[in-house]
N, C-alpha and C positions, 0 to 999 in steps of 0.2 A: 343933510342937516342932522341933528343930533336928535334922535326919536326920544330918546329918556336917558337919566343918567343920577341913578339913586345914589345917596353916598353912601359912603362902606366906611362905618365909621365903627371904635372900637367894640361898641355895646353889642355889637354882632357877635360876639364871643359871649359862649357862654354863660348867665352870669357866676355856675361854679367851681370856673376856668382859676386853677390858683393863681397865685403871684410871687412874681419873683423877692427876695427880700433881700440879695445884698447883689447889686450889679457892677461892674468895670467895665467899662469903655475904653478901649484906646489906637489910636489911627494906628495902623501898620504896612508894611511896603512886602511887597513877594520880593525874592532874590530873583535877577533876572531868570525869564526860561527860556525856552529854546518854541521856534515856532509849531503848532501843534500839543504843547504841554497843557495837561489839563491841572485847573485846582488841586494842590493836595488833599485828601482827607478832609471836612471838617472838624479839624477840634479832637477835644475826646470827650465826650457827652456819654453821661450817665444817667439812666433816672432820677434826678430832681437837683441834678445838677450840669449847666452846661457851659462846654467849652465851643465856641464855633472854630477855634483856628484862626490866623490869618483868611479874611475872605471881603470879598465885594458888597458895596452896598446895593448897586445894580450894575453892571456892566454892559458893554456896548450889546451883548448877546441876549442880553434879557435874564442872567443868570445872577443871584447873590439874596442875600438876607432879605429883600421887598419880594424879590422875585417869591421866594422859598415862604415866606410868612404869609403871603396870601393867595397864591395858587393851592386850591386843592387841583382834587385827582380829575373833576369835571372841566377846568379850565385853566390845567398847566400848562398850555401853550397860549394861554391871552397874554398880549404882546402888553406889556405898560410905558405908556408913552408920557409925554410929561417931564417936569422937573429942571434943576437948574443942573448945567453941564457936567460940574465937580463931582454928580454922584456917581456919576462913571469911570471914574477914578479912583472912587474913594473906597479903601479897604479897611474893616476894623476889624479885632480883635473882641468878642463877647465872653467872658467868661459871669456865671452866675449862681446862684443858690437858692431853689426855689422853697415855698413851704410843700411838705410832704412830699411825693415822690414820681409825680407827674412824666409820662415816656419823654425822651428825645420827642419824639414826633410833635405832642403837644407844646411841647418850647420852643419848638422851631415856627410852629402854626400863629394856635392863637394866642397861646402868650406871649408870642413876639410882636405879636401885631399891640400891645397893648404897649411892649416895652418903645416901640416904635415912634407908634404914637404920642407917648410921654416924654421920652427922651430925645428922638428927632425931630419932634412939630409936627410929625409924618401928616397929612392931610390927602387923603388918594380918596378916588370914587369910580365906579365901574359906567360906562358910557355905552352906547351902542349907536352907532350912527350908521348913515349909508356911503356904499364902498366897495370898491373894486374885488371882487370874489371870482372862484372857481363853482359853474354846477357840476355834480359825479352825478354823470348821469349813465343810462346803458347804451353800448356800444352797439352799430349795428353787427348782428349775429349772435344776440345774447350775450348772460356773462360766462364767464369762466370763473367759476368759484368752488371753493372747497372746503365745504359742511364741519361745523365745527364737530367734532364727537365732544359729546356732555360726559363731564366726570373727567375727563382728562387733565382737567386742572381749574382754579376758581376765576371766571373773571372777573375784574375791579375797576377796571375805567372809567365808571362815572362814576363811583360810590366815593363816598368818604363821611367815616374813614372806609377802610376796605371791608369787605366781610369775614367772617370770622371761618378761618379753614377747619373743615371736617377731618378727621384722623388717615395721614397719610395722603393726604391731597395736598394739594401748593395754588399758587398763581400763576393765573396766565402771564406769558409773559410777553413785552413787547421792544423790537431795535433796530435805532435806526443807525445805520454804517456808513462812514460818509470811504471809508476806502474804497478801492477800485475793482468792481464798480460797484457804484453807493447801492444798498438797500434799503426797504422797511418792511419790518416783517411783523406779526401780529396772530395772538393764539385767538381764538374763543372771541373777537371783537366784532360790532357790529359796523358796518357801511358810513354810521354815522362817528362811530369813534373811530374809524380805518381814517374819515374823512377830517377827523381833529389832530388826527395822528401827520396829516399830510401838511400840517399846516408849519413844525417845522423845516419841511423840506422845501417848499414853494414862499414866493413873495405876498402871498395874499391867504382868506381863510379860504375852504373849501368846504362845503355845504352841499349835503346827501341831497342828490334827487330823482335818487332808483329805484324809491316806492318797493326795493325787497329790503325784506325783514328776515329776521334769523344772526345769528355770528357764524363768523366761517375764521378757517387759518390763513390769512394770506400773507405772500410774500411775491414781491417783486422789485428788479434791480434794473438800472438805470443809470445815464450818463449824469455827468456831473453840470454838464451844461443845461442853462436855464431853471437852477434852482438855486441854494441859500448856500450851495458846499463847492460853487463854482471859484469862488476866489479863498478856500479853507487849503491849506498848505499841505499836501501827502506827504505823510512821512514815511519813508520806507527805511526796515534796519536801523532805525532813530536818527535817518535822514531827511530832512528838508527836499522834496523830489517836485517836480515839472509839477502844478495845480491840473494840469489836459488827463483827456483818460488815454492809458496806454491800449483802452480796450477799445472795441466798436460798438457798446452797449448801446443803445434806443434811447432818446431823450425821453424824458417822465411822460413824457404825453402818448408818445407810441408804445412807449411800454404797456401803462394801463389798458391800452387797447389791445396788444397784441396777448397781456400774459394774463390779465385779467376779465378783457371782453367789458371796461366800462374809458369814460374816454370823459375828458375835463372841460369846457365851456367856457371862456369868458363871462363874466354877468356883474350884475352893480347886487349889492344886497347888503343886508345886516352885517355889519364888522365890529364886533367884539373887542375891549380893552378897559385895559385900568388906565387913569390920567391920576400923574401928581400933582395936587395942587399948590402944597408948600410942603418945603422939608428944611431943617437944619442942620447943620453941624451941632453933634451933642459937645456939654463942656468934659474935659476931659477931667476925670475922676478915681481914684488911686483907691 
């Protein structure tokens, strides 16, 4: 059943979040692609003015304009569920003109989330029910893990916005590789974000409970079978290739075991998500 579920409605934004002052809306269509093609680019966006490109409202992947306006960096992978079919489909065109000179970042955020709201009907709320999860728990024989070194880069995973880099430092960085065989790799993260990290590559969320503390570098690779990249198209050479692994890599679950020393549990628990409750098609606007 549904433990709580506060709305997330625009007043969440700042209130000295500027505002857009001349917008265009308009549906647009991609040219067909080839299996594997990712989005172009978004747009060409400049501070306090933006282009998004041809792009998605939400797509069947959880990616596009809802996805992007209301994930920050602590819960870019909550799955948002909800809404009427068509928005999966549906690609537009954002071009706009803000007052003063506000980043990309914050137009993409929360002042989208206001354009959204205005322009779409957007209606979404963040939910938590109970639900089929993974525990990361520890494997027999300990873990296998590998200490973050501090100063080697900043990490950001649950901040937002990010923190601000010291002279000559960067961000940690994090990727997940769905080629053969798939990876996730991860600088300076901790067990708990390694374990939010995991949640696009498996069917469900996965939730720390290996009681250690610290960040470490990890990385580990795996078969493509029994996760989210089992039916995703290899392209090799900018070919279309077999979905099977040509490898004999360890399904996710031996792997964690074997390369990591932690190992994944079935369990019911907390499952995180946004729900849309109504959306429209915006009128179209020249």
């Amino acid at each position: 059943g549904v433990l709580n579920a506060p709305p997330l409605r625009a007043q969440n934004a700042p209130a000295a979040t500027p505002k857009f002052e001349v917008v265009s809306i308009k549906p647009c269509q991609l040219p067909p692609q080839r299996p594997g093609d990712m989005y172009p680019p978004r747009g060409n966006s400049s501070p306090g003015r933006l282009g998004t490109g041809c792009y998605p409202l939400l797509d069947d992947h959880g990616m596009g304009l809802i996805a992007n306006a209301y994930s920050s960096n602590a819960d870019r992978f909550t799955p948002i569920d909800g809404g009427p079919s068509w928005i999966h489909s549906a690609f537009y065109e954002i071009d706009a003109k803000a007052e003063g000179n506000p980043s990309v970042r914050m137009m993409m955020t929360s002042m989208m989330r206001v354009l959204l709201e205005d322009r779409f009907q957007l209606k979404i709320r963040r939910q938590t029910s109970e639900g089929p999860v993974y525990f990361l728990s520890v494997a027999r024989g300990g873990p296998k893990l590998h200490p973050f070194t501090e100063g080697n880069c900043t990490p950001y995973y649950s901040s937002d916005p990010p923190p601000t880099l010291q002279p000559g430092q960067k961000y940690c960085g994090s990727n997940i590789s769905a080629m053969s065989p798939p990876s996730v790799e991860v600088q300076g993260a901790t067990l708990d974000e390694f374990s939010k990290l995991l949640r696009q590559v498996l069917d469900r969320p996965v939730l720390d409970k290996t009681g250690i503390a610290g960040r470490f570098d990890i990385h580990v690779e795996f078969s493509r079978e029994g996760t989210r990249m089992a039916g995703m198209p290899l392209m090799r050479d900018g070919i279309p290739a077999p979905a099977s692994d040509p490898t004999d890599a360890p399904s996710i679950f031996t792997a964690l075991q074997e390369q990591l020393g932690l190992r994944l549990e079935p369990a019911k628990g907390p499952v995180e998500s946004f729900v849309i409750d109504h959306v429209e098609k915006p009128r179209e606007e020249r």
